[in-house]
C-alpha positions in Angstrom: 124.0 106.3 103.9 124.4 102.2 104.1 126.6 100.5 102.0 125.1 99.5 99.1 125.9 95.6 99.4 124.1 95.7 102.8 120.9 97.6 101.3 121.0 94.9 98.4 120.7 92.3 101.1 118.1 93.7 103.0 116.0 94.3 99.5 116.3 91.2 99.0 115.4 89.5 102.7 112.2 91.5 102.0 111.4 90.6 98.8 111.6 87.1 100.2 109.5 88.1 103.2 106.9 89.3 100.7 106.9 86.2 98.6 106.7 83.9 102.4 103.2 85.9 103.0 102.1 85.8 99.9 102.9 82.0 100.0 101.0 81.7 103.7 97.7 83.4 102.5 97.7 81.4 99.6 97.7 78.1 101.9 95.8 80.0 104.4 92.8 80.3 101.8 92.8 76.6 101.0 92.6 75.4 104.1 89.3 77.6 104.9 88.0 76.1 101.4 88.7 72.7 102.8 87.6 73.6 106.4 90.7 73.4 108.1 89.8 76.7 110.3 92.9 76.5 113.2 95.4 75.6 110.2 94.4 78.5 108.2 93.9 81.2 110.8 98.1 80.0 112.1 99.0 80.5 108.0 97.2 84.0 108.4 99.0 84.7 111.5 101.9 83.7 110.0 101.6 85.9 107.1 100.9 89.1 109.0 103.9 88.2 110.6 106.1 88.2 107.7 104.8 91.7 106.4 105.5 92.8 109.8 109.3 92.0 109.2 109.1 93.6 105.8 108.2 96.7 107.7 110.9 96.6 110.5 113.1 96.0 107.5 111.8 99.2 105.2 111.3 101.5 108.4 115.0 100.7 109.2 116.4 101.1 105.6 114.3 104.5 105.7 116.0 105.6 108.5 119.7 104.9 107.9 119.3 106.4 104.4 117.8 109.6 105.7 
């Protein structure tokens, strides 16, 4: 099992990888409302990259805990 201090910190990276996509989409949407195509689809790719952190991050909590 992990330490508990290093699972906090790890919660916590992907809480703020969560909020960062959440944040990119958010942007990503206004810029295709205001027809800024090449900006939004980077925020989009962007985004998808940040949940794909949060992932590596859970698969690898997942696995040290089990």
């Amino acid at each position: 099992m992990a330490a508990v201090g290093i699972v906090h910190k790890l919660n916590t990276q992907m809480n703020l990888e969560f909020y960062a996509s959440n944040l990119y989409l958010h942007l990503s949407e206004w810029c295709y409302e205001h027809s800024l195509t090449g900006t939004a689809t980077f925020l989009r790719t962007q985004a998808q990259g940040n949940v794909t952190q949060m992932m590596r991050m859970f698969n690898f909590m997942k696995k040290c805990r089990g």
